[in-house]
MDAnalysis code that builds the backbone (N, CA, C; Angstrom):
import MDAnalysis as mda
import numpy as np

u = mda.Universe.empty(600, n_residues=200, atom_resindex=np.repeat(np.arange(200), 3), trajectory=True)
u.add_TopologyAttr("name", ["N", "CA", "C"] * 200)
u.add_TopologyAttr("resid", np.arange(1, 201))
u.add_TopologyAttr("resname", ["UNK", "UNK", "UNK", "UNK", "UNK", "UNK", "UNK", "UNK", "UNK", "UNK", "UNK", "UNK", "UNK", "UNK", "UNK", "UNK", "UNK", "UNK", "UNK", "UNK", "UNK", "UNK", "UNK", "UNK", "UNK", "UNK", "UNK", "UNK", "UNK", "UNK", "UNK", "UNK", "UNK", "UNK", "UNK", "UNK", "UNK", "UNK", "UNK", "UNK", "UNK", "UNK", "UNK", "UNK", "UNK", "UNK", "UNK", "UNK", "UNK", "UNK", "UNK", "UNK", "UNK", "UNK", "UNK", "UNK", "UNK", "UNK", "UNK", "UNK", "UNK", "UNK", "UNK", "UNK", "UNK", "UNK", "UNK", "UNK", "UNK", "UNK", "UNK", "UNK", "UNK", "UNK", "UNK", "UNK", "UNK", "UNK", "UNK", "UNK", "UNK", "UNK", "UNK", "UNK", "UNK", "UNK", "UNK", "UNK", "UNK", "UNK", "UNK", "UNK", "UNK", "UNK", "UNK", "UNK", "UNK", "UNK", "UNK", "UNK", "UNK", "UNK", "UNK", "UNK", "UNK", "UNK", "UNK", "UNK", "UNK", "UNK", "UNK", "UNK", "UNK", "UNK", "UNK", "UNK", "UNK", "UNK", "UNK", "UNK", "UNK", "UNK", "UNK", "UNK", "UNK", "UNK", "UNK", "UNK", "UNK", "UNK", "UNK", "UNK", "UNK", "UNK", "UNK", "UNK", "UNK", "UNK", "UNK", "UNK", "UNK", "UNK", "UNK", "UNK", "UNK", "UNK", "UNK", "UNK", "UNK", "UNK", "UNK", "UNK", "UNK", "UNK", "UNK", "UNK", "UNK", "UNK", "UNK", "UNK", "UNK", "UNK", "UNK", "UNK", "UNK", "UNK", "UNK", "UNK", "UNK", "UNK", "UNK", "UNK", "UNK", "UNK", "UNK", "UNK", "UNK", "UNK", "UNK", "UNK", "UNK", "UNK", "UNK", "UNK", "UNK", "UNK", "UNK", "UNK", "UNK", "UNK", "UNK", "UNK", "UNK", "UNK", "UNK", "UNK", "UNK", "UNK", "UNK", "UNK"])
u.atoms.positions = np.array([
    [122.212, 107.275, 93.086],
    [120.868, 106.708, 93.121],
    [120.347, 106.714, 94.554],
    [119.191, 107.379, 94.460],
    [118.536, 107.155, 96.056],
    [117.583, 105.558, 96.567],
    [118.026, 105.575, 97.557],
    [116.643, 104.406, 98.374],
    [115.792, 104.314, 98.789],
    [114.916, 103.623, 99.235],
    [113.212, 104.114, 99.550],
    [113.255, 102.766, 100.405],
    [112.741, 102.832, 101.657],
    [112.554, 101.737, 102.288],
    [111.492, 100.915, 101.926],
    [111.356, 99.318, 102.330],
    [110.298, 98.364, 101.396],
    [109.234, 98.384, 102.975],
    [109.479, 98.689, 104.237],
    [108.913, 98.760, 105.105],
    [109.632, 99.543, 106.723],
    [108.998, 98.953, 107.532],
    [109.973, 99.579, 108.601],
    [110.807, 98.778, 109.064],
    [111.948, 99.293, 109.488],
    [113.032, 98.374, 109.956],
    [113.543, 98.887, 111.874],
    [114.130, 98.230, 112.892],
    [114.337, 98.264, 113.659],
    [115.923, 97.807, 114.170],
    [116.747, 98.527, 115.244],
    [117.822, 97.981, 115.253],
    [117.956, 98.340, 116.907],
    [118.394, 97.542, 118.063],
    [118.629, 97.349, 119.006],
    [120.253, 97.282, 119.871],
    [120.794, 98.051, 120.311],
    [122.221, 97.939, 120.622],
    [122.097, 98.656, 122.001],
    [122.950, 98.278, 123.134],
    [123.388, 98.549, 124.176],
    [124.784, 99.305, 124.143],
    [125.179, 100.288, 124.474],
    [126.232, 101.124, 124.544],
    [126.632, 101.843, 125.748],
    [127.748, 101.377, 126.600],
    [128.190, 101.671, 127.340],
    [126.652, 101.637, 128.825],
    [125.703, 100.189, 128.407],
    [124.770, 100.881, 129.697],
    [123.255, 101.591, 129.220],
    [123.949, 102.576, 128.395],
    [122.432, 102.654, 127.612],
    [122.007, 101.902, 126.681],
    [120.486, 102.473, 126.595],
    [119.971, 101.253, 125.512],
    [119.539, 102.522, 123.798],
    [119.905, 101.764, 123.110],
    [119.665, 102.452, 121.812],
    [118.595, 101.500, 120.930],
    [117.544, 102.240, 120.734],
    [116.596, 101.597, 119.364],
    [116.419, 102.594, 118.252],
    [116.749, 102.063, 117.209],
    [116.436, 103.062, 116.018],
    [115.246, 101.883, 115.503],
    [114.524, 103.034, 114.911],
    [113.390, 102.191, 113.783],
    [113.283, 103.282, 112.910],
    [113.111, 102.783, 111.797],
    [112.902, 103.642, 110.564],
    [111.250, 102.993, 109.659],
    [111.361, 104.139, 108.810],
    [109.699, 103.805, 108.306],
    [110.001, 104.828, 107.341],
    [109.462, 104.187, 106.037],
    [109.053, 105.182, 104.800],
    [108.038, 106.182, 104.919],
    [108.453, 107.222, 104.543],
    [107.226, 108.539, 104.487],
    [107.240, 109.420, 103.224],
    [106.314, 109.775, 103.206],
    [105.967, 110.564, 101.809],
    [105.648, 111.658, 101.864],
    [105.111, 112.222, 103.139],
    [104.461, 113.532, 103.319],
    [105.000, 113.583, 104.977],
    [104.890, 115.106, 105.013],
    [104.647, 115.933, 106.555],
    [103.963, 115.080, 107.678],
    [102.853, 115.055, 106.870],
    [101.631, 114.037, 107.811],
    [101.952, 112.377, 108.157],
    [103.043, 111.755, 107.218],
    [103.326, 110.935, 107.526],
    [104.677, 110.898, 108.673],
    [105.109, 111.651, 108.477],
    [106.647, 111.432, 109.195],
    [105.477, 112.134, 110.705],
    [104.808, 113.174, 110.990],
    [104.573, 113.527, 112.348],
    [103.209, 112.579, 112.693],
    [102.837, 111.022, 112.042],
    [102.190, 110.377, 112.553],
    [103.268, 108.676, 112.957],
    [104.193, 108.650, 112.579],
    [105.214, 107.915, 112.475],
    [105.938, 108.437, 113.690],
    [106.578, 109.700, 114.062],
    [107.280, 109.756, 115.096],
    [106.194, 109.922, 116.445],
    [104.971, 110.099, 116.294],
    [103.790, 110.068, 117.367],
    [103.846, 108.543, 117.666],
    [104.090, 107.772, 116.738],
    [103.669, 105.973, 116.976],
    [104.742, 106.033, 117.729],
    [106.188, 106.202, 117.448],
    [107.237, 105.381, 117.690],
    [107.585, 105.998, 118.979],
    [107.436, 107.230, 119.789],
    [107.674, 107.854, 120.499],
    [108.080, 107.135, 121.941],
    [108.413, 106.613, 122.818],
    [108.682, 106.007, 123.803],
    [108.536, 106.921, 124.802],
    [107.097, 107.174, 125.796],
    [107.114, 108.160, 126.410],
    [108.123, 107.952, 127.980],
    [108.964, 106.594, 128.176],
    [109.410, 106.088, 129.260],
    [111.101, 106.308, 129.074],
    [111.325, 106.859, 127.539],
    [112.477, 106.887, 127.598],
    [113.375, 108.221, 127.705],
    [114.761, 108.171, 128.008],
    [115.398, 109.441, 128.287],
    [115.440, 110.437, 127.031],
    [115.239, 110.172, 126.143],
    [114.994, 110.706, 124.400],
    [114.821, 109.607, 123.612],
    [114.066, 110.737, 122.755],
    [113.899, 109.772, 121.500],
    [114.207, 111.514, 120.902],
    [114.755, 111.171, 119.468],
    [115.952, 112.123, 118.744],
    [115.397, 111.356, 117.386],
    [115.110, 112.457, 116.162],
    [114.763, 111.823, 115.088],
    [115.712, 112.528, 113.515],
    [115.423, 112.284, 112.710],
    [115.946, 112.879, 111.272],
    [114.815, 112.091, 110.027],
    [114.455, 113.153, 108.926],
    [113.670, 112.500, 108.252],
    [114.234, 113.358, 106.611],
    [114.105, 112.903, 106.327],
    [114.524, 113.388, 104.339],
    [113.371, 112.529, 103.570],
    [112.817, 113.804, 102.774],
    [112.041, 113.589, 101.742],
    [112.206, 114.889, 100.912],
    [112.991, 114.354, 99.512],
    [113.437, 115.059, 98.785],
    [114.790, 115.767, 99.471],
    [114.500, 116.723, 98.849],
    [115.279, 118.619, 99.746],
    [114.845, 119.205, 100.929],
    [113.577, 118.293, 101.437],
    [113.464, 118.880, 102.439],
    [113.610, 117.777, 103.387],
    [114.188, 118.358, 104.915],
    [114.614, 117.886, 105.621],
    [114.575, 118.278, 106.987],
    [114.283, 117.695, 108.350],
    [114.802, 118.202, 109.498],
    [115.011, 117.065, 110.568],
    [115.439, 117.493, 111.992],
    [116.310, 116.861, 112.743],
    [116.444, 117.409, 114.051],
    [116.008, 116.430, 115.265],
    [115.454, 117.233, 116.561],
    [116.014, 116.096, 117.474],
    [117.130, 116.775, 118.517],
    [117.523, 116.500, 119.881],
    [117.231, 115.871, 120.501],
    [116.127, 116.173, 121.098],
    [115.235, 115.960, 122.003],
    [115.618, 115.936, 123.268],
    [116.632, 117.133, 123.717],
    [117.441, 117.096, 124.894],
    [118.933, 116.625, 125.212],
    [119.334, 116.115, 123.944],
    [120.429, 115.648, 123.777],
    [121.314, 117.007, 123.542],
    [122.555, 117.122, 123.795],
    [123.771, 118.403, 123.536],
    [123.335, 118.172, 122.488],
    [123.377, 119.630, 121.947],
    [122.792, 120.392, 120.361],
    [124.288, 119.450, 119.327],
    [123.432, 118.612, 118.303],
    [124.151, 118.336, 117.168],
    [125.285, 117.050, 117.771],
    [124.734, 116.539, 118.476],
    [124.626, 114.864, 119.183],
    [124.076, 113.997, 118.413],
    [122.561, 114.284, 118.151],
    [121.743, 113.205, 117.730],
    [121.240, 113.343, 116.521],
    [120.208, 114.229, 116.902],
    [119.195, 114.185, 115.408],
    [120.445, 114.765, 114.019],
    [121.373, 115.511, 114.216],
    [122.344, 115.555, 112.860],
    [122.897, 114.452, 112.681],
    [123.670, 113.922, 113.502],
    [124.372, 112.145, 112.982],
    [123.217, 111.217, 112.591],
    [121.862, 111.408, 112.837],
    [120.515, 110.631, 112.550],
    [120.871, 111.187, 111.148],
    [120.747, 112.057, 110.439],
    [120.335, 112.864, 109.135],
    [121.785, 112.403, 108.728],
    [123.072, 112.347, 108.780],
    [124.004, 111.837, 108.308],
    [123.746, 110.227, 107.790],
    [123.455, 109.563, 108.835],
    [123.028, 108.486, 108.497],
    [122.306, 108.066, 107.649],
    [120.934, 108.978, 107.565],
    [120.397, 108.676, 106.580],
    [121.305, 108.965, 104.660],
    [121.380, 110.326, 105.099],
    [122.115, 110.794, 103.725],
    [123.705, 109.589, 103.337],
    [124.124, 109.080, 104.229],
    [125.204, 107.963, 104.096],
    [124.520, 106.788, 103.776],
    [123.588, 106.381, 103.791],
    [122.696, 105.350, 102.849],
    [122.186, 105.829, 101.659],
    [122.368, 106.631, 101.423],
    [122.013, 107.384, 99.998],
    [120.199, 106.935, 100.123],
    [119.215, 107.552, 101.483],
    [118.296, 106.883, 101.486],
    [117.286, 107.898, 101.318],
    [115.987, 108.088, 100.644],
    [115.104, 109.689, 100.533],
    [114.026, 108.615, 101.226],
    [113.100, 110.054, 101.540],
    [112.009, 109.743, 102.110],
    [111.587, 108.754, 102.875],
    [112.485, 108.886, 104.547],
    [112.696, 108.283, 105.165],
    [112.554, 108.544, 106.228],
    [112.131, 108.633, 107.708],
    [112.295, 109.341, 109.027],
    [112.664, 107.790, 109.697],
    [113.897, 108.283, 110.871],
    [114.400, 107.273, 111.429],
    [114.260, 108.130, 112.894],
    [114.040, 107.521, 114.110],
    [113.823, 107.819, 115.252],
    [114.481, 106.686, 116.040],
    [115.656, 107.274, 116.978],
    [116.426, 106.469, 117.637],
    [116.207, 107.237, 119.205],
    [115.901, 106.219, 119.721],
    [115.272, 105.965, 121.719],
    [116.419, 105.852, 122.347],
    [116.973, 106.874, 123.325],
    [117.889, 106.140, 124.229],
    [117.395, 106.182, 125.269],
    [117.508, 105.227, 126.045],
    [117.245, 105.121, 127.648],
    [118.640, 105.177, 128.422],
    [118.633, 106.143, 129.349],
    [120.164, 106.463, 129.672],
    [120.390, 105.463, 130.859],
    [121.396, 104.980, 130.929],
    [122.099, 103.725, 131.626],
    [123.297, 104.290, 132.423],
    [123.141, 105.235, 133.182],
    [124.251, 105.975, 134.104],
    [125.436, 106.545, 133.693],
    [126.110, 106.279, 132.525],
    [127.282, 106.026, 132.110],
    [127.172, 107.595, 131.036],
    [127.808, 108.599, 131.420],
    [127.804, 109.698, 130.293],
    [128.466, 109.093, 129.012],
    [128.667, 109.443, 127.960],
    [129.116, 109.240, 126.673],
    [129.573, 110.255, 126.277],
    [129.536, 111.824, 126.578],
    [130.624, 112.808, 126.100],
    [129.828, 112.765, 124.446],
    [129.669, 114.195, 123.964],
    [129.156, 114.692, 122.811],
    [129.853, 113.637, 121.863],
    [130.880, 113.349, 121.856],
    [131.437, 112.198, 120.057],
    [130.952, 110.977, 120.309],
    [131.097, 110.601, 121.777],
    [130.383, 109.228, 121.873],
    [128.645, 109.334, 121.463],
    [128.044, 110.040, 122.128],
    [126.992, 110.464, 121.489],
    [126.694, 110.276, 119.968],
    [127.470, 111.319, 119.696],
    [127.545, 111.447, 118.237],
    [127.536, 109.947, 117.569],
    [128.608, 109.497, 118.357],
    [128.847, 108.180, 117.386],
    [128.009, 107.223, 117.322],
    [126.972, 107.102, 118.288],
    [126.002, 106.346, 119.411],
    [125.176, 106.330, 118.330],
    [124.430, 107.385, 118.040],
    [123.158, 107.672, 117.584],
    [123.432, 107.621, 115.837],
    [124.409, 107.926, 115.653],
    [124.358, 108.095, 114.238],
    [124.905, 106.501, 113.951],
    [125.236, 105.885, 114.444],
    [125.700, 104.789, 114.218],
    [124.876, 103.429, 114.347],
    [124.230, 103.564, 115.217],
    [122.577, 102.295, 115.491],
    [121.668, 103.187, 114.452],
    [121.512, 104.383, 113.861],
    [120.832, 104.579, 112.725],
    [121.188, 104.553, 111.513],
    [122.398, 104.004, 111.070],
    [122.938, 103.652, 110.229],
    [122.648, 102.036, 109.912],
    [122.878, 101.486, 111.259],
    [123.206, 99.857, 111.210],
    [121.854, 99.417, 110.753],
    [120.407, 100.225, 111.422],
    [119.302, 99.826, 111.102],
    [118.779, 99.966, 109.735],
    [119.103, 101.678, 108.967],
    [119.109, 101.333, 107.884],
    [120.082, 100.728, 106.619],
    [121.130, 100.236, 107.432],
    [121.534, 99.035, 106.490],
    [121.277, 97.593, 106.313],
    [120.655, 97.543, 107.978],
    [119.658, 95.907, 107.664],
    [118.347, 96.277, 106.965],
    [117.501, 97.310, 106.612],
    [116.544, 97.298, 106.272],
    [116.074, 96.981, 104.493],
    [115.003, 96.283, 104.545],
    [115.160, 96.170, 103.540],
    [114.830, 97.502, 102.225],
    [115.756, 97.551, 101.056],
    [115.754, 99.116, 100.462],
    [115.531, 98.789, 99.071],
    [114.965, 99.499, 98.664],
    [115.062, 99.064, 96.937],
    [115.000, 101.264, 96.132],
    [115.869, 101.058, 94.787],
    [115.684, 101.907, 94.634],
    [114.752, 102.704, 94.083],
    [114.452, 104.013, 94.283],
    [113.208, 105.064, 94.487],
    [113.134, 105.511, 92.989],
    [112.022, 105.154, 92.631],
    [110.941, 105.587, 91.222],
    [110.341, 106.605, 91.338],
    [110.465, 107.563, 90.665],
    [110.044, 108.859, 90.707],
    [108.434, 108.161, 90.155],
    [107.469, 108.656, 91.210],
    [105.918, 108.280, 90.277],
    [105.111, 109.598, 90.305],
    [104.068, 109.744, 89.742],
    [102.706, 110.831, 89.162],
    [101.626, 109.564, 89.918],
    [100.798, 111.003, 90.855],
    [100.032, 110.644, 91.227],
    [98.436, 111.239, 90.392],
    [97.167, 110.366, 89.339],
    [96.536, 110.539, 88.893],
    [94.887, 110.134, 89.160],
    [94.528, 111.442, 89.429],
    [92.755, 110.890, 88.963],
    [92.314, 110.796, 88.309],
    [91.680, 109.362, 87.761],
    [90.889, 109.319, 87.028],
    [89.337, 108.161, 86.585],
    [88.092, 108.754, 86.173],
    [86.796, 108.826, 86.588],
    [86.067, 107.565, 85.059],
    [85.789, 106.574, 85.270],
    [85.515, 105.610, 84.326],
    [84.255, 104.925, 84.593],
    [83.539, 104.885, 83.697],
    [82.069, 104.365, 83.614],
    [82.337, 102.979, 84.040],
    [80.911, 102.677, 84.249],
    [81.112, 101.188, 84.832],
    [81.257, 99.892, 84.015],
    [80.720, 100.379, 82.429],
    [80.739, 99.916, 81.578],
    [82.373, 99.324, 81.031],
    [83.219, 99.969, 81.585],
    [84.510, 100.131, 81.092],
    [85.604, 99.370, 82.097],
    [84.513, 99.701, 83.220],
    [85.562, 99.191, 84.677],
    [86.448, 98.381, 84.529],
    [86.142, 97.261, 84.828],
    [86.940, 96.143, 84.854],
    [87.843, 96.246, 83.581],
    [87.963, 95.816, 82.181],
    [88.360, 95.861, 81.351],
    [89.969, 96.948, 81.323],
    [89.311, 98.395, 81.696],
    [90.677, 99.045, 81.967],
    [91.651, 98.795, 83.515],
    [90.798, 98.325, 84.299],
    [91.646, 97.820, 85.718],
    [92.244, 97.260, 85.532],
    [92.272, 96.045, 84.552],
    [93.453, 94.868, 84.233],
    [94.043, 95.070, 83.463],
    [93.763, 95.831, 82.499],
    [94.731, 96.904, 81.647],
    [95.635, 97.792, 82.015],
    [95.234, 98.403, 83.034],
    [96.338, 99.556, 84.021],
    [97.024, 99.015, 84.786],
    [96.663, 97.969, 85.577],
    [97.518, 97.029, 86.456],
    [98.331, 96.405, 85.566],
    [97.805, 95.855, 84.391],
    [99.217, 95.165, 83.307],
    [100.274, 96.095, 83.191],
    [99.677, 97.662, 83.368],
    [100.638, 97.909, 82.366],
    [101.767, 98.809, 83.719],
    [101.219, 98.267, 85.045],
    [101.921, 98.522, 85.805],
    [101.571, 99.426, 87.189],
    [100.569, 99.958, 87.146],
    [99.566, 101.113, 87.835],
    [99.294, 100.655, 89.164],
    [99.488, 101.411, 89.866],
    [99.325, 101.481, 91.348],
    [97.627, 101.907, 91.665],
    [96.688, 101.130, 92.479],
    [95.623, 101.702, 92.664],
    [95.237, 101.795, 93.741],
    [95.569, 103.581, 94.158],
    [95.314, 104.095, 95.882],
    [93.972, 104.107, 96.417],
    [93.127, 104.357, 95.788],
    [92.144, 104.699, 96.404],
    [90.925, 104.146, 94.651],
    [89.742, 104.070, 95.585],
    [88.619, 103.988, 94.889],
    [86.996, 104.421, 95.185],
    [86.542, 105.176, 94.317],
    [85.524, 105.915, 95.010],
    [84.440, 105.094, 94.183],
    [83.241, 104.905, 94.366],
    [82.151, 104.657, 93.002],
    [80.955, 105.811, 93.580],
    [80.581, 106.909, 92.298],
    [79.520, 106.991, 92.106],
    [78.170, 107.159, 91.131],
    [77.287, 107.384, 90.859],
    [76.415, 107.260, 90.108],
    [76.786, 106.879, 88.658],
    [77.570, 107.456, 87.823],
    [78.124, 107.029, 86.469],
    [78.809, 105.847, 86.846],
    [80.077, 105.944, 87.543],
    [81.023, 104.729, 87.541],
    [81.995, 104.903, 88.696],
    [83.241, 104.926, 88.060],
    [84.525, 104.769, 89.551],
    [85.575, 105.770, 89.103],
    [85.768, 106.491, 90.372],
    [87.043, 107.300, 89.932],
    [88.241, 106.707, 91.014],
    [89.407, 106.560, 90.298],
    [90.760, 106.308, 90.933],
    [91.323, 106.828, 91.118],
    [92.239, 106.809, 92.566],
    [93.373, 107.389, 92.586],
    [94.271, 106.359, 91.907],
    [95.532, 106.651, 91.046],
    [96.670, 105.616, 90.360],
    [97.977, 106.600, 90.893],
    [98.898, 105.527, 91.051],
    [100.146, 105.877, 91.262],
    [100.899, 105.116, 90.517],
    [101.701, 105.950, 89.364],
    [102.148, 105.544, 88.102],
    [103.525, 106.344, 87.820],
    [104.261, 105.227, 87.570],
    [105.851, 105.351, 87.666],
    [105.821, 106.864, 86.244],
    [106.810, 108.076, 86.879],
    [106.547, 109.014, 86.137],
    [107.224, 108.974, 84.101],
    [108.411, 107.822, 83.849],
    [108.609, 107.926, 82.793],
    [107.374, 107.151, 82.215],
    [106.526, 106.533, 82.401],
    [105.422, 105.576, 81.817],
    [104.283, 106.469, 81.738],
    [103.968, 107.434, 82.720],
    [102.702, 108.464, 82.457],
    [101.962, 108.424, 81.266],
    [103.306, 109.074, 80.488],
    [101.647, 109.189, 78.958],
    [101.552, 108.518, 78.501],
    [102.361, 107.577, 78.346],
    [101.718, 105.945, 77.807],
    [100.905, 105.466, 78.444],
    [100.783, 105.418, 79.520],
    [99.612, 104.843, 80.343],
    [98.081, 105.966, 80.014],
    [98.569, 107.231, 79.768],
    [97.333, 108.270, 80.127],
    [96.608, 107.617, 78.083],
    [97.581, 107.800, 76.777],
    [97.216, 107.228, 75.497],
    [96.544, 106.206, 76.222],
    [96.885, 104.848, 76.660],
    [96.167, 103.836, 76.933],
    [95.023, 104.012, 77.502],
    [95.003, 104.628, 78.398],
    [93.514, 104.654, 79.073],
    [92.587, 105.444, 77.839],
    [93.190, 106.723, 77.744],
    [92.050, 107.538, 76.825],
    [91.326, 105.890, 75.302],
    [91.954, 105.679, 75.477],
    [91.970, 104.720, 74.117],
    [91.374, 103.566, 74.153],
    [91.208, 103.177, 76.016],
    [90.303, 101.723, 76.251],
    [89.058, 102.452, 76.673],
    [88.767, 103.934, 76.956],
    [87.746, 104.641, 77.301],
    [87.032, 105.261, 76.403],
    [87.461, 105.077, 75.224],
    [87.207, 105.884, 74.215],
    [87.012, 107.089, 74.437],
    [87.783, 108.176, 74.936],
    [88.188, 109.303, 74.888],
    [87.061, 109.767, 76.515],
    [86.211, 108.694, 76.776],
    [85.243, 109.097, 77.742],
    [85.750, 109.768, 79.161],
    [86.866, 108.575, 79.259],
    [87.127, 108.907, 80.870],
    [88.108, 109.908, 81.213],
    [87.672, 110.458, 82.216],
    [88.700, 111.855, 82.535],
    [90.372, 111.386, 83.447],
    [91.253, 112.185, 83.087],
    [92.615, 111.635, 83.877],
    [93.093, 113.403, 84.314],
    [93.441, 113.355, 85.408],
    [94.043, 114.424, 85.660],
    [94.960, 114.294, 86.599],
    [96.304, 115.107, 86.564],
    [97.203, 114.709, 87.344],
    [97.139, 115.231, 88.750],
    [97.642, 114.936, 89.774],
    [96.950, 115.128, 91.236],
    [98.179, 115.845, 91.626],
    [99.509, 115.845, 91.260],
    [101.201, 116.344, 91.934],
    [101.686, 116.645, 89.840],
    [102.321, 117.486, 89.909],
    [102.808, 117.362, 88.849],
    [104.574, 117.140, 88.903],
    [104.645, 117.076, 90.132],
    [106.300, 116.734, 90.641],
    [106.008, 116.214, 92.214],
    [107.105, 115.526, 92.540],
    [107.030, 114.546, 94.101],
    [106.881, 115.296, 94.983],
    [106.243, 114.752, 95.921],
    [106.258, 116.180, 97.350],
    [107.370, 115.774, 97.774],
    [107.784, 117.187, 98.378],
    [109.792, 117.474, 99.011],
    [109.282, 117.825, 100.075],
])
């Protein structure tokens, strides 16, 4: 079973002199993990070294560290929490004291471990992301209907007829939810699926 972080988490350790911060943060897309490692970036420090998994896809960057030091024991770490869609970015500020490639190794993969084991994790629901376009007449009535029946609501647009939604809806519940709507809409409102599988 995989994990999904409930927010971002942070972990702080001193090693031999240097200073180590890992923080981790849930991501879902490309755009999230390269606006996440832009935030977290520490432009004062000797590296910052990251690893991110979402789905099958995956990568993992140095950042000046001896090749397969950091960002791989980062990506171990993660995959040793059994954790998806995740980017963790660990800062060292170097403190005089070399550490030799295993200390390294052990350094980095190890304060990114500790952080995502304090973090808080719950496990990952495969969901379908859906648009769909409902008169105004109908609004409310199916909002508390879709939220009962469990529905995530990303986004909301209104125009001239009514409101179209983005919903994020756990994927074994889909067509029960899609019957329900057609059925409080009377066949009116449109649903179309936006991903027909998770982005990797």
């Amino acid at each position: 079973m995989a994990f999904v972080l409930g927010g971002v988490a942070q972990y702080e350790e001193e090693i031999r002199k240097s200073r180590f911060l890992a923080v981790a943060a849930p991501v879902r897309s490309a755009d999230e993990v390269a606006a996440f490692l832009a935030a977290t970036r520490q432009l004062q420090a000797s590296h910052n070294c990251w690893a991110w998994r979402i789905g099958q896809a995956y990568r993992f960057h140095d950042d000046g560290e001896p090749g397969g030091t950091a960002g791989r024991p980062i990506l171990q770490a993660i995959d040793g929490q059994d954790c998806d869609r995740v980017a963790v970015m660990v800062t060292r500020w170097f403190g005089g004291i070399k550490l030799g490639t295993g200390g390294l190794a052990r350094a980095y993969g190890g304060v990114a471990a500790q952080c995502l084991r304090l973090a808080d994790k719950a496990p990952w629901v495969e969901e379908r992301r859906i648009r769909c376009d409902c008169g105004f007449s109908d609004m409310e009535r199916v909002r508390v209907r879709l939220l009962e029946a469990g529905a995530r609501f990303e986004d909301e647009a209104y125009g001239g007829d009514g409101v179209s939604w983005t919903l994020a809806i756990e994927a074994a519940r889909c067509a029960n939810l899609e019957a329900l709507y057609r059925d409080l809409t009377r066949g009116r409102g449109t649903w179309a699926p936006l991903d027909e599988a998770p982005e990797a």
